[in-house]
C-alpha positions as CSV (number, residue, x, y, z in Angstrom):
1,X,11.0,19.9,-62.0
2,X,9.2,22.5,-60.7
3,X,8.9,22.7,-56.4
4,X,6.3,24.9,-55.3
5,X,7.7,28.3,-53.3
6,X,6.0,28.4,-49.6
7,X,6.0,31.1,-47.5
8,X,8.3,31.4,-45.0
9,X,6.3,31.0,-42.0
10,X,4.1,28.0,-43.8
11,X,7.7,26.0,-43.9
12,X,8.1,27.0,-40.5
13,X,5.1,26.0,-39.2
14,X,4.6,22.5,-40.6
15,X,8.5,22.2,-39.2
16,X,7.0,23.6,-35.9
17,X,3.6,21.1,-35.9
18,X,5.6,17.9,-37.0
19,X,8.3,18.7,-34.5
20,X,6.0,19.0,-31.8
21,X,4.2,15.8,-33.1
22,X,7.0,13.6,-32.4
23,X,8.1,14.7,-28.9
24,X,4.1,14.3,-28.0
25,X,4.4,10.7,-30.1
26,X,7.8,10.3,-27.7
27,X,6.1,11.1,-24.6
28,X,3.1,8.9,-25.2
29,X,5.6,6.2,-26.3
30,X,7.5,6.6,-22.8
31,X,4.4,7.3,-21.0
32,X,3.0,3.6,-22.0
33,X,6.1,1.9,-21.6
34,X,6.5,3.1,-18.1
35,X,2.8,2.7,-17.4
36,X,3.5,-1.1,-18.7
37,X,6.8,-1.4,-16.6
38,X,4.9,-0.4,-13.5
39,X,2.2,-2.9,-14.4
40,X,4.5,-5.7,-14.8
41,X,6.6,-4.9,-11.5
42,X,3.1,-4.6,-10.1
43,X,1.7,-7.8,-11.3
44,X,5.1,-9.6,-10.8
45,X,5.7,-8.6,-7.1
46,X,4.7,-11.3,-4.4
47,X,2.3,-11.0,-2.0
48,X,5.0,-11.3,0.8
49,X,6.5,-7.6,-0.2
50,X,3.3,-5.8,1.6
51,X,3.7,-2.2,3.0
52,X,1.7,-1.8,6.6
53,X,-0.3,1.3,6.6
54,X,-0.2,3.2,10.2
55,X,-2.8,2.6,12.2
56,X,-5.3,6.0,11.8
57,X,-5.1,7.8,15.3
58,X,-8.6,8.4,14.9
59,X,-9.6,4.5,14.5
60,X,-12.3,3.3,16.7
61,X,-12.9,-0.7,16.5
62,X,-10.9,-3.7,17.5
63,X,-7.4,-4.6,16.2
64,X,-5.7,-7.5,16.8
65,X,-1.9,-7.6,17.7
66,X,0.4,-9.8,16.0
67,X,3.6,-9.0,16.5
68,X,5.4,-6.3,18.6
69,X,8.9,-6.0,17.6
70,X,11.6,-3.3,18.4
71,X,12.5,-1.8,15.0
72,X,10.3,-1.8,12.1
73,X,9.8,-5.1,10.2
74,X,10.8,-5.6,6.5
75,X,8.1,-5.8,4.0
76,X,9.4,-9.5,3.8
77,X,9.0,-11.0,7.1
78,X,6.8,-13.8,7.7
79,X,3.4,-12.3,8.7
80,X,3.2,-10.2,6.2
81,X,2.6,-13.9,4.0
82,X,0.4,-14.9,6.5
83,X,-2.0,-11.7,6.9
84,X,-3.3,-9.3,4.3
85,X,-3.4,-5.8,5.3
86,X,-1.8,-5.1,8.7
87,X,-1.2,-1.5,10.3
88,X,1.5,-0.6,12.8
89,X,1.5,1.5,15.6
90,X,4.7,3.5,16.6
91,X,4.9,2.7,20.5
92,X,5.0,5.3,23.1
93,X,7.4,3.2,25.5
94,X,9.4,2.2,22.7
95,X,9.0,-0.7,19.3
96,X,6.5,-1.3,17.1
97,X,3.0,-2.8,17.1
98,X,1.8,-5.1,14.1
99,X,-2.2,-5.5,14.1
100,X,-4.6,-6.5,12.1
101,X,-8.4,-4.1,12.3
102,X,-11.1,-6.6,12.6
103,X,-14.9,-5.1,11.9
104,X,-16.5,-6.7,14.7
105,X,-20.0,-6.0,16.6
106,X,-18.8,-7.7,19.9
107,X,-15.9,-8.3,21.8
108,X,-16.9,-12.2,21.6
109,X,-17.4,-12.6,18.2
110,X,-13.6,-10.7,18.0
111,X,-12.7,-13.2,20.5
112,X,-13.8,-16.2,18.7
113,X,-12.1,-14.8,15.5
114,X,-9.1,-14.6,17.4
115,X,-9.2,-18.5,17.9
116,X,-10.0,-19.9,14.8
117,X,-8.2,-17.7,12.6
118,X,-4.8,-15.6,14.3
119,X,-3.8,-17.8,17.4
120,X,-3.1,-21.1,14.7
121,X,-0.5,-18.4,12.9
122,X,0.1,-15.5,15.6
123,X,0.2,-17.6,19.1
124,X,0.8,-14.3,21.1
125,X,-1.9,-12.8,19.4
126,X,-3.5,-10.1,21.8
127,X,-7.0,-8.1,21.0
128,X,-7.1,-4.3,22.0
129,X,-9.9,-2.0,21.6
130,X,-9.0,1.4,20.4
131,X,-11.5,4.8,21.1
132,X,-10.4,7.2,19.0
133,X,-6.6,6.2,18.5
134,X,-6.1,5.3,22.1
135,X,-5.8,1.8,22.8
136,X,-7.2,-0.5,25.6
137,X,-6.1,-4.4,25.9
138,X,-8.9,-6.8,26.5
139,X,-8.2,-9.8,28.2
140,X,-11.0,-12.8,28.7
């Protein structure tokens, strides 16, 4: 049988390409089995294990306290079951604030929100108006 003579640097590289083939076939591999691990976690996780976003100290709207507490919640208390998408607010005097940002034209509409929606699930909820990251607490 007669095998064909290659050059030297042909053998080396096809030995290079299909070398560098399977580690790019690896890391494609790994890639989508990661990407389909994180998908599954994703998909898999309840609702309950939330992460609140800090409230932007630039926000200008209405927000709707909660739940104060003195040290930071776990992502799986209660409200986070309850409401979607709640900030927090380091506290200057201490704790930790737990709102929700409502997009409200008026303070009455806010208001009326308050009592058909939070106060069933939130009894203590309180609305504050915030200028720029500082906050104000409205009462009726």
């Amino acid at each position: 049988m007669n095998i064909p003579r290659l050059p030297f640097v042909v053998l080396i590289s096809a030995c290079a390409f299909l070398s560098g083939l399977m580690a790019q076939t690896a890391l494609n591999s790994q890639a989508c089995l990661s990407s389909t691990l994180e998908n599954v976690r994703a998909s898999s996780a309840p609702a309950a294990y939330c992460h609140p976003n800090k409230i932007p100290q630039t926000f200008t709207g209405y927000a709707i306290e909660i739940a104060t507490t003195r040290y930071p919640l776990r992502n799986s208390e209660n409200i986070f079951r309850q409401f979607g998408n709640i900030f927090y607010q380091k506290l200057r005097e201490g704790g930790y604030s737990y709102l929700i940002k409502v997009n409200f034209s008026s303070e009455d509409s806010a208001w009326s929100f308050i009592d058909s929606v939070v106060l069933p699930k939130a009894p203590g909820a309180i609305l504050y108006q915030y200028k720029e990251g500082h906050r104000k607490h409205l009462e009726r």
